[in-house]
KOLZA-632457 format. One record per residue: x, y, z of N, C-alpha, C, O in turn. Coordinates in steps of 0.02 Angstrom, whole numbers, padded with zeros to 5 digits, always signed. Layout:
REM KOLZA-632457
XYZXYZXYZXYZ;...
//
This chain:
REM KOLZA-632457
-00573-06016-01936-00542-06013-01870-00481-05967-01872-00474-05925-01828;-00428-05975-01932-00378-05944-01937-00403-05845-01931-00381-05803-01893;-00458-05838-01990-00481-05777-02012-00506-05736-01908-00513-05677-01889;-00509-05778-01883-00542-05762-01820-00499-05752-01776-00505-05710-01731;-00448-05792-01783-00378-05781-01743-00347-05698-01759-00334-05648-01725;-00346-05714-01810-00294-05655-01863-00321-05592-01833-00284-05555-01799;-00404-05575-01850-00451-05521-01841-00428-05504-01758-00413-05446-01744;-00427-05555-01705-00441-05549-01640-00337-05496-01607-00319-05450-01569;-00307-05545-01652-00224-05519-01657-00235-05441-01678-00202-05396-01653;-00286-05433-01726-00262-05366-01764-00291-05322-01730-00272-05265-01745;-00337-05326-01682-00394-05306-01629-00350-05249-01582-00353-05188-01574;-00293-05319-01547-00273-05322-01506-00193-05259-01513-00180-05211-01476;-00159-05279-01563-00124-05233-01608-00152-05154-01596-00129-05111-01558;-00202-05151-01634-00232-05107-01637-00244-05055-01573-00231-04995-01575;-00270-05087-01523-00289-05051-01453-00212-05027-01440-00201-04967-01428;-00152-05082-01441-00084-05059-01408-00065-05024-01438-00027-04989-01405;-00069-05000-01515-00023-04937-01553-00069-04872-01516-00037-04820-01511;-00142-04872-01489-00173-04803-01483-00166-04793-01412-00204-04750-01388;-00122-04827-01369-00130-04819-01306-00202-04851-01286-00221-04818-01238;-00239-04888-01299-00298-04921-01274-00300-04953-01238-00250-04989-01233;-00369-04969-01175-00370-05024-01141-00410-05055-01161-00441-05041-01212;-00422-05121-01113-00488-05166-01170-00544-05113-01119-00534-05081-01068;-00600-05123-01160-00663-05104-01136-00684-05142-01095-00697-05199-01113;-00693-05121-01025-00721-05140-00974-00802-05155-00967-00840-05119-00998;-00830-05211-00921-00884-05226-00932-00923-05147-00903-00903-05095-00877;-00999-05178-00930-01049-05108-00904-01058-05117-00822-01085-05165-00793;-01031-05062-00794-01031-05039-00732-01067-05007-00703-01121-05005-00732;-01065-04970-00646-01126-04922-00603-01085-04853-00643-01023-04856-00649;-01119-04798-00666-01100-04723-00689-01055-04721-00637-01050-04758-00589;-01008-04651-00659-00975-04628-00630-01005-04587-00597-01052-04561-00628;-00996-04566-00536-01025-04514-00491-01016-04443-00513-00960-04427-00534;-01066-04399-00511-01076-04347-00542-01059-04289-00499-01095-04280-00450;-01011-04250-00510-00964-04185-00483-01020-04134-00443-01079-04129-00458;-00996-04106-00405-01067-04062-00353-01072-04005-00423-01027-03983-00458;-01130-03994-00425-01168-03946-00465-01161-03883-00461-01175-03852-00409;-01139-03856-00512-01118-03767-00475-01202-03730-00448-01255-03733-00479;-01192-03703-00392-01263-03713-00370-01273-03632-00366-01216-03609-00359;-01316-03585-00367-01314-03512-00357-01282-03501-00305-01267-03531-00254;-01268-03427-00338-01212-03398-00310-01273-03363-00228-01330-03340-00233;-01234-03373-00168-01260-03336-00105-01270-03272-00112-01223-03236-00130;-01333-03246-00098-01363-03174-00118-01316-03161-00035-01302-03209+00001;-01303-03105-00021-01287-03067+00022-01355-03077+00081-01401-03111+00059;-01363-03052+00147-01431-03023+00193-01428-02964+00210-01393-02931+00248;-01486-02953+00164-01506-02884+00151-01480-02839+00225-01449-02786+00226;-01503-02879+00281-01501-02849+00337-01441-02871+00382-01452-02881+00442;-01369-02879+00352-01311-02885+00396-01269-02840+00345-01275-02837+00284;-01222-02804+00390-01178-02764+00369-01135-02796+00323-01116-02853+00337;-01114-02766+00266-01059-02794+00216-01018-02745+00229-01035-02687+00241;-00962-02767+00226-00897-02723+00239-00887-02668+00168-00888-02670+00107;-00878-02622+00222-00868-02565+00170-00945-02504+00146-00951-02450+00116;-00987-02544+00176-01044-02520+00175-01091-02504+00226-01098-02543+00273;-01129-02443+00221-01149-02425+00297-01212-02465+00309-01251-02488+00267;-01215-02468+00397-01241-02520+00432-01316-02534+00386-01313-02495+00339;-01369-02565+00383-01435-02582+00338-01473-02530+00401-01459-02525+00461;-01511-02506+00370-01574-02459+00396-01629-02516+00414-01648-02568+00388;-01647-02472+00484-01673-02521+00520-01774-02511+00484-01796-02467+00448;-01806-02564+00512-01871-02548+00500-01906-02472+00532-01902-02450+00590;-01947-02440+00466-01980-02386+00483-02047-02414+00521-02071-02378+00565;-02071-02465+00508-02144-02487+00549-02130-02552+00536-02089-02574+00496;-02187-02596+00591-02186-02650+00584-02254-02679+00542-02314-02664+00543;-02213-02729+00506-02286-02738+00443-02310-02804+00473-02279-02849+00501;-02374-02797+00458-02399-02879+00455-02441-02904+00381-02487-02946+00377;-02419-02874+00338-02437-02889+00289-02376-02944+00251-02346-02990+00278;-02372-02919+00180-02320-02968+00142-02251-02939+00184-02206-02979+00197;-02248-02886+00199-02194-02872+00217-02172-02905+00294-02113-02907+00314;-02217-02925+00323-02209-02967+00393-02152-02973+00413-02139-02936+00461;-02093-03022+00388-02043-03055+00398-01990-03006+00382-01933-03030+00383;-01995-02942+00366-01949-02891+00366-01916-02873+00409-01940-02838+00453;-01852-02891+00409-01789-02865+00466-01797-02788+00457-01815-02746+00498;-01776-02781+00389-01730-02710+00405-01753-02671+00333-01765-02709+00286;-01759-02615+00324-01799-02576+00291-01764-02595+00193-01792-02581+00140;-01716-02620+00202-01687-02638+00135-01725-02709+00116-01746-02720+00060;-01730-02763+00180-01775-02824+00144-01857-02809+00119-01888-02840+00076;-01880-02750+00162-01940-02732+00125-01934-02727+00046-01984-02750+00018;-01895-02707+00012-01882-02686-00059-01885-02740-00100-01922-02742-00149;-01834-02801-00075-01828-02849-00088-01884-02903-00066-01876-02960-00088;-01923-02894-00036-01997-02932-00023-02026-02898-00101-02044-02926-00153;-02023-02862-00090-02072-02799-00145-02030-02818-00213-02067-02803-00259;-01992-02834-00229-01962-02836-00295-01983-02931-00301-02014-02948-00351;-01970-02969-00265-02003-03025-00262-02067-03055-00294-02084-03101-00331;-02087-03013-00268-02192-03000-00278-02182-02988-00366-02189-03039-00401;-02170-02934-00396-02182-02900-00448-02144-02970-00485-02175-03013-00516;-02093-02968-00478-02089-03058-00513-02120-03120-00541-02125-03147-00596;-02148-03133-00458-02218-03164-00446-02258-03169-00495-02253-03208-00542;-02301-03127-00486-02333-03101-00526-02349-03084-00596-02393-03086-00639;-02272-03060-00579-02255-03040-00662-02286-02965-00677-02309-02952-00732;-02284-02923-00630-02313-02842-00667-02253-02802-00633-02200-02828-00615;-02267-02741-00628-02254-02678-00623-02278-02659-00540-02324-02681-00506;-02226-02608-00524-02234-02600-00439-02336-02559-00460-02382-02573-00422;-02346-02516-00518-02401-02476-00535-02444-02531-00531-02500-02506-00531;-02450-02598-00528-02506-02639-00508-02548-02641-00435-02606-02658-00421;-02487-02615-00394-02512-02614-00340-02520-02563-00307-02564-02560-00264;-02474-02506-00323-02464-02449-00299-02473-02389-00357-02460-02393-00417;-02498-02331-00318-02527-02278-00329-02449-02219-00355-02430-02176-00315;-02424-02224-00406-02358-02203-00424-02354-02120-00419-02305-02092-00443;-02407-02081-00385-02426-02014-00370-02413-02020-00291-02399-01973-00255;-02420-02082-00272-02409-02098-00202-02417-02154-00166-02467-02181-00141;-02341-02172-00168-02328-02246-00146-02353-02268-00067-02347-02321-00036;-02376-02219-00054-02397-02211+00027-02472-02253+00039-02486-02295+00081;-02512-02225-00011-02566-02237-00026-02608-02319-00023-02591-02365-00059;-02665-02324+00028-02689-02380+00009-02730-02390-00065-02750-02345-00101;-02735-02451-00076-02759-02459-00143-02784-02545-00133-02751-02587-00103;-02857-02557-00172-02867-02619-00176-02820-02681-00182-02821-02731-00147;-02781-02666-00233-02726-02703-00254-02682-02737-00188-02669-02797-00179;-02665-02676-00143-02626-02688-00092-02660-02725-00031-02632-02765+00007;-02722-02707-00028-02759-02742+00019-02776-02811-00002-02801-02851+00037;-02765-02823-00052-02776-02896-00056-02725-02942-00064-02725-03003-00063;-02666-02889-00077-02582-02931-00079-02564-02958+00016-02524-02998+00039;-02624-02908+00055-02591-02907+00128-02625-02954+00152-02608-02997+00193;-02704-02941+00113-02756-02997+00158-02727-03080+00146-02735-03122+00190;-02698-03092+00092-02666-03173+00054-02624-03186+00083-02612-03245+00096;-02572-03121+00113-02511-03135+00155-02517-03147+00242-02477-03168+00283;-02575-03129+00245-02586-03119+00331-02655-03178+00349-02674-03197+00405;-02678-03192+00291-02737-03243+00312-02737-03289+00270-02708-03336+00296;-02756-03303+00210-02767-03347+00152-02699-03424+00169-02708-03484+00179;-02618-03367+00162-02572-03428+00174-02566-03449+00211-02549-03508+00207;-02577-03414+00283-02566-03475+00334-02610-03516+00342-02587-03564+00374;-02681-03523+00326-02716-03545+00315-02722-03620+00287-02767-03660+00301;-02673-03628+00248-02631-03684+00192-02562-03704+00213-02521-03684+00255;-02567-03761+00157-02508-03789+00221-02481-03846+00146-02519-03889+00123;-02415-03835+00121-02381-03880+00073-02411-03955+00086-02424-03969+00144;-02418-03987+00052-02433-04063+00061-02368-04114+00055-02367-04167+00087;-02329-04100+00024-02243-04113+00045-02241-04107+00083-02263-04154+00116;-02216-04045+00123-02195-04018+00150-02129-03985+00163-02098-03972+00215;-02116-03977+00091-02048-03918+00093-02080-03848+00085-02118-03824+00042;-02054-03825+00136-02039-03744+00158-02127-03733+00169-02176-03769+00177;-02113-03675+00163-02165-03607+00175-02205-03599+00104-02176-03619+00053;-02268-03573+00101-02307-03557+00055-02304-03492+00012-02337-03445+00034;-02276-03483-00035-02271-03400-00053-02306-03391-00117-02333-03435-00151;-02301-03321-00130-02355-03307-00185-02315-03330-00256-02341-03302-00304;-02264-03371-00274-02247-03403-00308-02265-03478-00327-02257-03505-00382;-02291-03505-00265-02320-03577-00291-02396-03561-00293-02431-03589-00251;-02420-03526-00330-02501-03520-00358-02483-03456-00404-02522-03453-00451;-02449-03417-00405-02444-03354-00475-02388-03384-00513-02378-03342-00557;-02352-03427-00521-02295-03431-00572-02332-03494-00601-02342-03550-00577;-02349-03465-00663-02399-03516-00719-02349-03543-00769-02304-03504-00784;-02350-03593-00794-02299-03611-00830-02222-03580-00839-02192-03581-00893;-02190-03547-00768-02133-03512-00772-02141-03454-00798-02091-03423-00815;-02213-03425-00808-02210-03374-00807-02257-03334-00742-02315-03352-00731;-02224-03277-00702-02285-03236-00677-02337-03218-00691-02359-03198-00744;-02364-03225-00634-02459-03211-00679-02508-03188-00613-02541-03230-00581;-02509-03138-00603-02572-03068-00589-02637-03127-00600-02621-03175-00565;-02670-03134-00618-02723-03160-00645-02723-03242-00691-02715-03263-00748;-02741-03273-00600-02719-03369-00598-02764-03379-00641-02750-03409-00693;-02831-03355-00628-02881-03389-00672-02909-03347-00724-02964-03357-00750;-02864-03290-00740-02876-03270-00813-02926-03209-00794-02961-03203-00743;-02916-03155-00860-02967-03122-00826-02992-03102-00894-02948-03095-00937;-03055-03090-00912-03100-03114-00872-03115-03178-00861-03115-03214-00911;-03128-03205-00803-03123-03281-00783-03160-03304-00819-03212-03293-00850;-03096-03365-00804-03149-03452-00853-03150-03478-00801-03103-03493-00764;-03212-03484-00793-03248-03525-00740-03236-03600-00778-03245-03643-00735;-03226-03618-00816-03189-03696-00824-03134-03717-00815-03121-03776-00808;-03077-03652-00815-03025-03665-00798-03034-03648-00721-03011-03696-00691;-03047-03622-00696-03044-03594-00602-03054-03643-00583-03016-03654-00535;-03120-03724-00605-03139-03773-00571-03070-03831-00576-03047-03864-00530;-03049-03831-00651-02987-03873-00659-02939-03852-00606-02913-03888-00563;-02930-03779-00618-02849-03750-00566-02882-03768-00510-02847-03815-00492;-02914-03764-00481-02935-03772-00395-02938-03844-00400-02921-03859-00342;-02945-03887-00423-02954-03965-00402-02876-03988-00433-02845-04028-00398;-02864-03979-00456-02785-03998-00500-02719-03970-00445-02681-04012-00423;-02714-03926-00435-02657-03878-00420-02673-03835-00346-02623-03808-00322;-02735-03827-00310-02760-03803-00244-02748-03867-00222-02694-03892-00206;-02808-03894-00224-02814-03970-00179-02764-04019-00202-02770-04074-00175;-02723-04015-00238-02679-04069-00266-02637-04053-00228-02619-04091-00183;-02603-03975-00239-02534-03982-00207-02539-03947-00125-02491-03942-00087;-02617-03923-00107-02592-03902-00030-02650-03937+00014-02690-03979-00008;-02649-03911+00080-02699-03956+00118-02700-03915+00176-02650-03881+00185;-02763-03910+00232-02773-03847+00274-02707-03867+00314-02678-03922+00313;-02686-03797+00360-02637-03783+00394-02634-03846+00457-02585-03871+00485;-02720-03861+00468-02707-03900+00534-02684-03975+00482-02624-03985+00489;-02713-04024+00437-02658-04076+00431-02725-04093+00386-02721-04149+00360;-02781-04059+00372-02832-04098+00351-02851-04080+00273-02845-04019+00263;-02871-04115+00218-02873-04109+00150-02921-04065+00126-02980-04073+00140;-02899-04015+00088-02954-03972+00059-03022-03994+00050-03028-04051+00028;-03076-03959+00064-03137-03984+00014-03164-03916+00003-03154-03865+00036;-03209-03925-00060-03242-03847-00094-03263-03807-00028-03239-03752-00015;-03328-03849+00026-03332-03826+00087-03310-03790+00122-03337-03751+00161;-03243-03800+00107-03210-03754+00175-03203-03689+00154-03190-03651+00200;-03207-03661+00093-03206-03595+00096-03263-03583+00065-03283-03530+00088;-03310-03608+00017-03342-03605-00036-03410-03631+00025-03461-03606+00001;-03422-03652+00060-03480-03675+00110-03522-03722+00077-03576-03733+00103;-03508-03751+00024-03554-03802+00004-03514-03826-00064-03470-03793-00091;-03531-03873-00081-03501-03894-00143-03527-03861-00208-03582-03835-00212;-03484-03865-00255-03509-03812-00335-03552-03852-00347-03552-03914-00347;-03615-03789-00365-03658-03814-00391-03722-03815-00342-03777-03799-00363;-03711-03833-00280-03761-03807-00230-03762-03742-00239-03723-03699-00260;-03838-03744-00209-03863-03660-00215-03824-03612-00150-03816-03551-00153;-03804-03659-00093-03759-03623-00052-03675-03585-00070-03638-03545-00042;-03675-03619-00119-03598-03617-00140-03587-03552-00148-03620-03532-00197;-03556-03509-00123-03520-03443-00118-03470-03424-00146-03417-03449-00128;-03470-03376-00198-03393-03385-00243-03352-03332-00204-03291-03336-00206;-03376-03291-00176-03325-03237-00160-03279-03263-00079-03297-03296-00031;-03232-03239-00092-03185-03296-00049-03127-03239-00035-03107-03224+00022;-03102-03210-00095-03072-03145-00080-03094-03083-00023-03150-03060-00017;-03030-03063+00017-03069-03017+00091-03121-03045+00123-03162-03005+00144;-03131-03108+00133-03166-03124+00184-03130-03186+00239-03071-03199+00232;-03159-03211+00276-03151-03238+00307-03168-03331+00301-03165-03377+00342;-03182-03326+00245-03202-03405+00199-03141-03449+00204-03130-03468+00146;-03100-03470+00239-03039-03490+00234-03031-03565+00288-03048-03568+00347;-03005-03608+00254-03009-03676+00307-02989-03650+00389-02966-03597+00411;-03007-03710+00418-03013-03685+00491-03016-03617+00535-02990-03598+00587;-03083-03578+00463-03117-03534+00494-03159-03561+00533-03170-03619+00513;-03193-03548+00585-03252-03595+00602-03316-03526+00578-03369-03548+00555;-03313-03480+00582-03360-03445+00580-03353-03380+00553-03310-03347+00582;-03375-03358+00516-03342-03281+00463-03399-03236+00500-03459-03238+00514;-03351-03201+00507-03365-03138+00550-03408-03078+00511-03459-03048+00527;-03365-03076+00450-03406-03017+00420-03399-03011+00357-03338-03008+00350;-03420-03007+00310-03408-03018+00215-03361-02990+00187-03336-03009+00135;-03337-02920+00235-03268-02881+00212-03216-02912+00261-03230-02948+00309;-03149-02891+00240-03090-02896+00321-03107-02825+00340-03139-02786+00306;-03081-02814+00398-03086-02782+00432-03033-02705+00411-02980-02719+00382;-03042-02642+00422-02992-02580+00426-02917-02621+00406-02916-02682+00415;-02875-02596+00388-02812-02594+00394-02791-02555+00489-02819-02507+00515;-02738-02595+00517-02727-02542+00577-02657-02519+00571-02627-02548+00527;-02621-02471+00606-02567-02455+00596-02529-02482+00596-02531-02515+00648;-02475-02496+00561-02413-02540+00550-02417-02607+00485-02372-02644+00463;-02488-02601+00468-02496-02667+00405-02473-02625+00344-02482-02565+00333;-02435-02682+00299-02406-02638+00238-02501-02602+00214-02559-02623+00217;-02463-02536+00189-02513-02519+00179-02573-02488+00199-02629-02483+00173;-02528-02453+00289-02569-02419+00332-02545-02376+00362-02488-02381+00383;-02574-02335+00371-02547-02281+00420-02576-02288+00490-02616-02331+00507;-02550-02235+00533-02559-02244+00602-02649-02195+00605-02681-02179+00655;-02657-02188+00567-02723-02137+00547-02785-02179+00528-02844-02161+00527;-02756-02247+00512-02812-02259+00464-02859-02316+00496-02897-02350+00460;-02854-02324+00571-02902-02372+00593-02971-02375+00592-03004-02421+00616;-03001-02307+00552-03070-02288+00561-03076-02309+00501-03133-02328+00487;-03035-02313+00456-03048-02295+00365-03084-02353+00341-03068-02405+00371;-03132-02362+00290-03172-02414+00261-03134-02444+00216-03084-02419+00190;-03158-02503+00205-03129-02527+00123-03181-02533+00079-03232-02564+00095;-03172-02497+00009-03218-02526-00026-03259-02585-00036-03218-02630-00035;-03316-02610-00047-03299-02679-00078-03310-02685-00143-03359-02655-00165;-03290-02706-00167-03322-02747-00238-03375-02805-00255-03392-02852-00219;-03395-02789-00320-03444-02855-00318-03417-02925-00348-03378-02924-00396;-03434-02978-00323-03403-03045-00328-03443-03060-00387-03503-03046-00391;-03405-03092-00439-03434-03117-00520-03395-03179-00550-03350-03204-00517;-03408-03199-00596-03378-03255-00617-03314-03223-00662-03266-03259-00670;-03314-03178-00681-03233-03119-00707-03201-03110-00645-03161-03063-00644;-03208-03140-00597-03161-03116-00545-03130-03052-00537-03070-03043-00528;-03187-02994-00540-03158-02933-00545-03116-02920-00468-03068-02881-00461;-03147-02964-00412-03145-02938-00346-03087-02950-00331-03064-02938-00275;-03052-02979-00383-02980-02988-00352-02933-02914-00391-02874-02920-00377;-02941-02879-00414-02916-02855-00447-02952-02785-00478-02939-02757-00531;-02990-02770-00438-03045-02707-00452-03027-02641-00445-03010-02620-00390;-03027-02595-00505-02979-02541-00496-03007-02489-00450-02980-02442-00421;-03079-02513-00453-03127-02454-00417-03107-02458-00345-03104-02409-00309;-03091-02524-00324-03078-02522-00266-03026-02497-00238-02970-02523-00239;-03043-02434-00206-02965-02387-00210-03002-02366-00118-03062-02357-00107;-02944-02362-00065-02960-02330-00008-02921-02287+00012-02870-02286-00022;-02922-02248+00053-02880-02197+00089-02830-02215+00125-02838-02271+00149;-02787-02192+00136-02725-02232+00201-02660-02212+00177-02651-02174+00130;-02607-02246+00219-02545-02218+00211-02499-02317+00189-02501-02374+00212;-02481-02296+00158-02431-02364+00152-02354-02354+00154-02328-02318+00112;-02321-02382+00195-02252-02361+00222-02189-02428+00186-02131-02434+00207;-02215-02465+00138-02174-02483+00089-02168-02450+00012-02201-02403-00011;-02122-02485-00016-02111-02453-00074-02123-02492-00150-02112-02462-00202;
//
């Protein structure tokens, strides 16, 4: 009893020579300080002092570039993408002439003007961009399902990460059907889905290609409403997403 006294005295000693308090029971954490959070990018398209006014749009896009104020956020749409992705502006564009249509670009416009709105977050935070389906483990990635495709991985990524994380634009849940017209594995089942019109609450596909580029879509000139698009052939390598042959004529007015 004494040894317990003594110990509890010497305890107590002890805390008062170090400036100590007693230890308080276990409590709720202390509240955690606001997070230094990124720094505010500037808008591209409002004047910063000291700098001349932002250049206004040269055409109006309805491609990726759609939502372009002012001819400086085009760049910055466009530097976005290559991120994305993870390549080089030469993935998409013709570096003899950035003007130029090119497969590449027609299918960055057809994903931006049909495919996403098409889809619809199943959360529902924000907007759909080519970052929540190309950024693969934090990294950019050109080629979701590999190229040449694994058709074992395309069936995992589309049931895992398509139908998991989005759902059609009107409120209703993916099924293979809605773009694919029958389930895998039926003899109806259609793989090519790229440039067409296979897309939920299509009711009826018009035609196996999209249609001309018309003037003002990234990737068109005011010339080019007559112009064809190649097509490509649809395979289990998924060349059709990404086919170099597929090269067309036209003017493209981003950079």
């Amino acid at each position: 009893m004494m040894r317990m006294l003594g110990f509890a005295m010497l305890t107590a000693v002890a805390a008062a020579a170090c400036g100590g308090a007693p230890i308080p029971a276990d409590g709720p954490p202390a509240a955690e300080g606001p997070r230094p959070g990124r720094a505010k990018l500037a808008d591209d398209c409002v004047q910063q002092p000291g700098k001349p006014p932002p250049k206004p749009l040269r055409t109006q896009y309805r491609g990726v570039a759609a939502k372009a104020r002012c001819d400086r956020e085009v760049y910055t749409i466009m530097g976005g993408l290559t991120h994305f992705l993870g390549v080089k502006c030469a993935h998409c564009h013709d570096e003899s002439d950035y003007t130029k249509m090119t497969h590449e670009k027609h299918v960055a416009n057809w994903m931006a003007r049909e495919l996403i709105p098409s889809l619809a977050r199943k959360d529902g935070k924000g907007e759909i961009w080519c970052n929540d389906c190309h950024v693969v483990n934090g990294k950019g990635t050109a080629k979701i399902l590999n190229a040449p495709r694994d058709r074992s991985w395309a069936v995992e990524w589309m049931t895992v990460h398509l139908v998991g994380k989005f759902q059609a634009a009107d409120g209703k849940r993916l099924r293979c059907r809605d773009c694919h017209g029958a389930k895998l594995g039926d003899p109806e089942f259609r793989r090519k889905i790229i440039l067409t019109d296979h897309l939920p609450g299509k009711r009826e596909s018009r035609h196996e290609h999209q249609e001309p580029a018309k003037a003002g879509e990234d990737g068109a000139g005011a010339a080019d409403d007559e112009r064809e698009i190649p097509q490509t052939n649809d395979d289990d390598e998924g060349e059709h997403e990404g086919d170099r042959r597929g090269k067309g004529r036209g003017r493209d007015r981003t950079r």
